[in-house]
Phi, psi and omega in degrees: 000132202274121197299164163271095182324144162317133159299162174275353157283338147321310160274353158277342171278339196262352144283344192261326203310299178297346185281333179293334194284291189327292185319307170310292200312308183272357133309293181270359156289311164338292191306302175313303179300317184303326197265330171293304192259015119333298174306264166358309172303286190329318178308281205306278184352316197270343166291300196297321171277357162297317180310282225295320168276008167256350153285331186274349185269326191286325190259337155305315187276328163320277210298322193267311153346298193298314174312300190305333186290312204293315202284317169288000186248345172247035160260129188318330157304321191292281182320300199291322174307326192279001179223358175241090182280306206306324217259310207293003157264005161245353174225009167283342178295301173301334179300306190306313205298359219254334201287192192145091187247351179253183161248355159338138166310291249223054162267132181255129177222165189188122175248116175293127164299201195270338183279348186132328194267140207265152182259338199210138180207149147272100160072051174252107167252025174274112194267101211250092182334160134345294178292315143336290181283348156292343186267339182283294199296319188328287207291307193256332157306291195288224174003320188070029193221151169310149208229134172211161179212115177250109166189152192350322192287005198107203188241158159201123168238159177214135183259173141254161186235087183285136160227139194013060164102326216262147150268102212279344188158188223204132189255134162210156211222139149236156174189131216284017155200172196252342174305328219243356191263305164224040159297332195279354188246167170298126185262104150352302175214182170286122200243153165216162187226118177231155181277175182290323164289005168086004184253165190296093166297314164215134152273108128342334221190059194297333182317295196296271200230146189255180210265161184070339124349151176244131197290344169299334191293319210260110157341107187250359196297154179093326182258166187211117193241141198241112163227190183190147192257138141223139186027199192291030185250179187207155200210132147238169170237127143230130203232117153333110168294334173260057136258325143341284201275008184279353198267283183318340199272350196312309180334300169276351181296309182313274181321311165303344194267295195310328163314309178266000131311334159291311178268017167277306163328318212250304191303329165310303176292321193279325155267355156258021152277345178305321208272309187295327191279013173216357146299317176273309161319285169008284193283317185318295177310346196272307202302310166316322165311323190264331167287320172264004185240015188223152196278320188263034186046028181275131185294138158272021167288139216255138190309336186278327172288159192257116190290135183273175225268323163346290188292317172280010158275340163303310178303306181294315199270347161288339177280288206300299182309331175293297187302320190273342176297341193261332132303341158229139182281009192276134173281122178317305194306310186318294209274343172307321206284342180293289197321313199294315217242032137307145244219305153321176150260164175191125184229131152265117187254179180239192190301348194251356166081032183241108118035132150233354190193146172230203082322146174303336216275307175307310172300344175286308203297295165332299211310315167278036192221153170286126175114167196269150191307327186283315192295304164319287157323309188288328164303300181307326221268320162335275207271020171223035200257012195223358187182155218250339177185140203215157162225107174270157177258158176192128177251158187240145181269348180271299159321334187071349186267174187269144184232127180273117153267136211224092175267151186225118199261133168216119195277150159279131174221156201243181208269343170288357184066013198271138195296102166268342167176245199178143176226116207249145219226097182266135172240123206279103183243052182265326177297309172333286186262023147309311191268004182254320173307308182290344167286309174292320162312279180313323184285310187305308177320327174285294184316284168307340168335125177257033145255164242242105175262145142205170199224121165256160182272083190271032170294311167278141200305190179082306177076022186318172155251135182254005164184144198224158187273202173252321174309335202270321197291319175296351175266306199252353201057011166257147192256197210281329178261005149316285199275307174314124162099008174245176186296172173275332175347306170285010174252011159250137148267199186301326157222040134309097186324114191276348168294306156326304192270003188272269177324336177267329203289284170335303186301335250213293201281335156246020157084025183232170200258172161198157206240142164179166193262121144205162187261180218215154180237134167308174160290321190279357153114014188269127168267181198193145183266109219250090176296104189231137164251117185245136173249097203300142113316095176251147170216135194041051174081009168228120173330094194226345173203164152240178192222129189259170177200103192223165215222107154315116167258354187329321173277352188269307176320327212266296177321291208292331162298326180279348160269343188296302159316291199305305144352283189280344180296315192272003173271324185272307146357290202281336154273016191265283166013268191304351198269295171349288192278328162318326186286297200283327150335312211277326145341292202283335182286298195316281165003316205259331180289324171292300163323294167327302187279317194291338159301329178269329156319293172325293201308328182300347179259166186306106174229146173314176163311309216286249188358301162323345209267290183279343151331283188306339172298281208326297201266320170346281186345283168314316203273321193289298192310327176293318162319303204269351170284343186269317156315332185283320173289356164286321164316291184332293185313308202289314192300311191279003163071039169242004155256136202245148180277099172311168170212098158229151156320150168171129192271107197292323188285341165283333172296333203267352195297289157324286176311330180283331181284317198303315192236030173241314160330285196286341155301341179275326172302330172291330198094003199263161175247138149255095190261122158248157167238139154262157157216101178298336203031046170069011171271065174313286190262118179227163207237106184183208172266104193272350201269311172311291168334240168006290175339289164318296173308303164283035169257282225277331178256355161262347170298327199256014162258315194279343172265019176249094167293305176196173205113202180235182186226150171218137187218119151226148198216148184213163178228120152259139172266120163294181178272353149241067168080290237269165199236150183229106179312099175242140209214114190221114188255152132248128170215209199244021197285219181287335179082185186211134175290163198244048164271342162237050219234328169262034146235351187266018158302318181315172188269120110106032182243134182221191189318305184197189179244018149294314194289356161270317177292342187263331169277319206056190196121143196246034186064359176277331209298350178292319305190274168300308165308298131033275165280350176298291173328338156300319188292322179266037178040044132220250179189178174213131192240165149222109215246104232204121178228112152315114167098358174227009169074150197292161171227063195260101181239156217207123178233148166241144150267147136277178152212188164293163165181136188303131153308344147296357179258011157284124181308136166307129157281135157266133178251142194280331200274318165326327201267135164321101178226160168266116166316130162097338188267137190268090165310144163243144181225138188259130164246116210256116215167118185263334144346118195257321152331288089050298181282316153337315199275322229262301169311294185285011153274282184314018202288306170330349178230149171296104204235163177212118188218179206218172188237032192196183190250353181282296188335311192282004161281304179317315194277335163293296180286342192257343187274142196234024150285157164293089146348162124274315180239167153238096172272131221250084145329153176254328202253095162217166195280177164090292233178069226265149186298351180268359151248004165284322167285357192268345178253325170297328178329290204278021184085023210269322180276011174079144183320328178291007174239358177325290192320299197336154185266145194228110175271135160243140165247119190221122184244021144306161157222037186249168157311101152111055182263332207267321175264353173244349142281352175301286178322314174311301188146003185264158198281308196226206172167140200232106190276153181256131027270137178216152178300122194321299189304287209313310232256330182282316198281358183271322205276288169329338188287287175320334194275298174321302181320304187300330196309294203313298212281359173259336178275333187267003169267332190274334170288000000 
């Protein structure tokens, strides 16, 4: 007896079941590792933020402490005690009683003099080693610079308390342990703090490890401890691991129960889809049985139930199979072997216009067309219903192009001859007129082409051309029947570069394309400069013709020498420029240098109020003047490309230091309050234009003094570090002044532009100085903004780059108070200055001393050698008739003035300012330099300075 196959819900469980089991078992070992070490990452994370925020609570409380100690050590309360003792008991005990920089219980603060001795404390019991307390007075007495200690003894920090830089005494804050320090903020986990010796500074948890404990007594099994070094301290995390796995098992309880409610849920739908799918084959199979073993075709379905929609498409497509079996007869075998190996399309329909049969080819095709197979067919049976053959348009949807298909009707007849349908027969000619179109295309494109084509053969002897465009006959004047089948040969002449054709001759002879100029002659014999490109042709891997392309360039050929002209025309411009203004420097500086010394002579003399009065108008004159002559050659130097940005050391916090004594004078006169804040982030010395700098800034701070009636000034300047090193200046000047509207606010950048032209008659000025900054900060790879409300003052901030630099590598100031000099000693100095003003002004500074002057650089030679007193100096003009001071020092150099002068200090009084002026007294051979106009003290303290140095350095060769 033959078995009874399974139901089929029986073999879907019994197929689904095991796969469902692997699957939960292998889902939920996944999930479970996944969730542990999910759990574990999150653990360790969450330690590592433990760490990390108790080094950012340990280096915040330092680090803001230390700010605050710093900021109560430049208050003015603070500074004035150390130097006003009679006043400061009475009101510095309340100031202490006042402070509160921690959250500490039990904080001690106490300020020290310059010796050590405390003048003043809040609660000071500190008993401080020896060493502590010698590294504290080191660092901050001695050095002047801040002082902190995190260690068993507690934390201790110290500031100094500068007067003009210097330290004068010292704010020092103590608390006797780092436990009292940061008990107050909130923990992640259990955090300690241990010393390079293990014992405990602060405990999170003192229950778990108490503070002053050795971190070695505690047991750590059980715990998963996190740590990380700071400065000499060492910081954990420590967190109990069966917290961890109390986490992971809730975790897996949890999946687990959605795993195994997920797969009851799958076991479920899978029998009862098993249950519906094997009710409905069922019901299908009786029927189908039934239809075929009963005369009246009656379904054995009961009328009240309701047919699912499958089953009657089943059923219908199953009647239709019956009915085309029995009506037609065409055999599968005959026509496979036709359809496949046709080349065409081919669809055969019946009387009734219904498909009985296709090709793969066709079906490719419907498949590329819009609409559906039948829609398709109907379109063609239309438009060949009148004829036996057609050529239809058609679009593919796959190309986006149109496809000529070329149809042909053939009636189908059955061996009885009798007509059963059409047979209808596509040959696809899209490609055919693509390629006939793209041929017509490209010879019109060639033809019409306006650059100049031919195509030669080289295969053929000669090397003819078989074919040239109309650009070639407008270019060369040969027409097409000219030229065609003979060489280009005849389009060269007598200076045609035979290297030039040698080289296309070559190019030709290995088959490579090659781009090159030469020249070339027309028919009527004119020449013309030939861009010409040959391009090999291969068909079927082989060279057999090129194709030139050649282009008149004579006017591109024409340009470029007149740009080359124009080039040395505008090089010699930009050197007239630079002479020009070097001239008008030097013009405008002598003058203004006469006024300037004479002015300073009267002062040196007995004068009345009034006269003292009307002194101070003159030079308040001189300096504006000089100011707006200094803006104009600068203005100038940026357009002509004659200003160069230095890159030296220069210790930036003494320049701004300088600037702040510089303009707190004149803010005071005023009435102004003046604030700078720095944040260096410890970058003193740094490498850029310190001359430039200073420059910008004072332009922003004399803008915001003269349009500041009353208020303040505010200058804050910060440095940020890039990611490559280099430092970036951000400068921000504020005040309270007049402002700007703000419709001119996107000009007042302009040349020679300012608010308006009230604001010139009541301010002066010449619009450059904005202007000039401006680009300078371009020059120094950064910009300047301005942020402004009328009637409520200005904001102008401006950023540079820097870079770092060692403070040994800032140049010595020589100070004249440095030097060894004896009182009273009459230097002789020869002064060389064709000026005779000038040599005046130069004599009366110098009266205290034996001067001599001469007016050319021959005279001061003349005068060197024949005079048989010693010089101590030499004061050099650079600009004189005859004989100018950089070759007159360049022959005392070279010994022209006799050996006692090799040496002599060589001063230039120069009243250039353009580039590299400065560098060219250097070069010559002079010691210093000193610009005009320039100040009576600098010329005395140069000439003394100079003079002492040859003396010192002449006493010690004789010793």
């Amino acid at each position: 007896m033959m078995q009874q196959p399974p139901r089929l819900r029986s073999l879907l469980l019994s197929s689904m079941l095991p796969r469902l089991v692997l699957l939960v078992a292998v889902l939920s070992i996944i999930l479970f590792a996944l969730s542990f070490h999910f759990i574990v990452k999150q653990t360790d994370q969450l330690q590592q933020q433990s760490v990390d925020g108790l080094e950012q609570d340990i280096n915040y409380i330092v680090s803001d402490t230390t700010r605050q100690l710093a900021d109560l050590a430049a208050n003015d309360i603070i500074i004035n005690s150390l130097v006003d003792f009679e006043q400061r008991d009475n009101y510095l005990p309340m100031f202490f009683r006042s402070l509160n920089l921690t959250q500490a219980k039990s904080v001690e603060f106490a300020l020290f003099d310059f010796a050590g001795n405390r003048v003043i404390d809040k609660n000071w019991n500190a008993v401080i080693p020896e060493s502590l307390s010698s590294a504290w007075r080191q660092q901050t007495l001695g050095s002047s610079n801040a002082y902190s200690s995190v260690s068993k003894y507690g934390v201790l920090i110290s500031v100094p308390v500068l007067l003009r830089g210097v330290a004068e005494g010292a704010l020092v804050m103590y608390v006797d342990s780092l436990q009292s320090l940061l008990a107050p903020y909130p923990r992640l986990t259990n955090q300690l703090v241990t010393d390079s010796s293990g014992r405990v500074l602060f405990s999170s948890e003192p229950s778990l490890i108490a503070p002053n404990s050795s971190f070695s007594d505690f047991d750590d099994s059980g715990y998963a401890i996190k740590k990380a070094d700071w400065q000499n301290l060492t910081l954990y995390s420590v967190k109990p691991t069966i917290t961890a796995y109390r986490e992971a098992a809730w975790t897996g309880i949890v999946l687990l129960a959605m795993i195994v409610g997920f797969a009851f849920i799958i076991l479920h739908m899978v029998s009862m889809t098993g249950t519906l799918a094997e009710r409905t084959l069922s019901t299908l199979y009786n029927d189908i049985k039934n239809r075929l073993n009963s005369d009246d075709k009656t379904s054995l379905r009961l009328d009240s139930e309701v047919e699912a929609q499958e089953l009657a498409d089943i059923r219908e497509a199953f009647d239709k199979l019956i009915w085309d079996l029995t009506e037609i007869s065409l055999s599968n075998e005959q026509f496979s072997n036709v359809l496949e190996s046709m080349g065409d399309m081919l669809v055969v329909v019946d009387q009734d216009k219904q498909i009985l049969l296709s090709n793969k080819r066709f079906d490719d095709f419907c498949h590329d067309q819009y609409g559906e197979k039948n829609g398709i067919l109907k379109f063609i049976m239309q438009k060949l219903a009148f004829s036996q053959s057609n050529e239809l348009t058609h679009f593919s949807v796959s190309t986006g192009q149109e496809r000529f298909v070329h149809w042909t009707k053939t009636s189908l007849a059955d061996a009885n001859g009798n007509i059963r349908g059409d047979i209808y027969v596509g040959s696809d000619e899209t490609e055919q007129r693509s390629l006939e179109s793209h041929v017509k295309v490209l010879t019109h494109a060639m033809d019409e082409a306006t650059v100049s084509i031919i195509i030669s053969d080289i295969k053929r002897v000669g090397q003819p051309i078989i074919y040239v465009n109309s650009a070639f006959e407008e270019l060369t004047g040969y027409s097409r029947e000219e030229i065609i089948g003979h060489n280009c040969r005849s389009m060269q002449g007598d200076e045609t570069s035979k290297q030039t054709v040698d080289q296309i001759r070559k190019a030709i002879a290995v088959r490579e394309p090659i781009e090159t100029t030469l020249l070339n002659y027309k028919k009527d014999g004119s020449a013309f400069y030939n861009r010409l490109n040959l391009t090999p042709v291969k068909i079927n891997g082989e060279v057999t013709h090129y194709i030139g392309f050649q282009q008149d360039v004579t006017k591109q050929r024409q340009t470029e020498q007149y740009l080359q002209d124009a080039r040395e025309k505008a090089e010699e411009s930009a050197r007239l420029k630079s002479s020009f203004l070097a001239s008008m420097s030097h013009e405008i500086r002598t003058p203004i240098h006469g006024i300037s010394g004479v002015l300073q002579l009267m002062a040196s003399s007995e004068l009345t109020e009034e006269q003292k009065h009307y002194l101070s108008l003159a030079k308040f004159s001189i300096q504006g003047l000089l100011h707006i002559v200094n803006d104009i050659l600068d203005f100038s130097k940026i357009e002509a490309g004659q200003l160069q940005i230095e890159e030296n050391p220069f210790d930036i916090l003494e320049s701004l230091e300088n600037l702040q004594n510089q303009y707190a004078i004149m803010c005071q006169e005023k009435g102004l309050a003046l604030h700078f804040h720095f944040d260096l982030q410890g970058f003193h010395v740094v490498q850029g234009d310190d001359v430039r700098f200073r420059q910008i800034l004072s332009n922003l701070l004399g803008n915001a003094v003269k349009f500041t009636d009353s208020g303040c000034i505010e200058v804050t300047i910060s440095i940020q570090q890039n990611a490559d090193n280099s430092l970036k200046l951000l400068c921000s000047v504020k005040d309270t002044g007049i402002g700007i509207a703000q419709d001119k606010q996107s000009t007042i950048f302009d040349v020679f532009t300012q608010e308006d032209l009230s604001t010139t008659r009541k301010f002066g000025g010449t619009g450059l100085g904005l202007s000039i900054s401006k680009q300078l900060c371009e020059l120094m790879g950064g910009d300047i903004k301005l942020e402004s409300v009328k009637g409520h003052g200005s904001t102008f901030s401006f950023t540079i780059m820097l870079e770092q630099a060692d403070e040994a590598l800032l140049k010595p100031v020589h100070h004249s108070s440095g030097v060894k000099r004896e009182k009273g000693k009459k230097r002789k100095v020869l002064i060389v200055e064709d000026n005779d003003i000038n040599q005046v002004i130069v004599k009366q500074h110098l009266n205290n001393h034996t001067t001599l002057s001469a007016k050319s650089g021959l005279e001061a030679l003349e005068a060197l050698n024949k005079m048989k007193v010693t010089f101590d100096v030499v004061l050099m003009d650079c600009q004189m008739p005859e004989m100018d001071g950089f070759e007159a020092t360049k022959r005392i150099r070279n010994g022209e003035a006799g050996e006692r002068y090799l040496n002599v200090p060589i001063i230039a009084l120069t009243a250039n300012a353009m580039k590299g002026d400065k560098e060219r007294c250097v070069n010559a051979g002079m010691d210093d330099y000193l610009s005009k106009p320039f100040d009576v003290i600098d010329l005395i303290d140069k000439v003394e300075y100079w003079a002492s140095i040859e003396r010192n350095s002449e006493e010690s060769a004789a010793h």
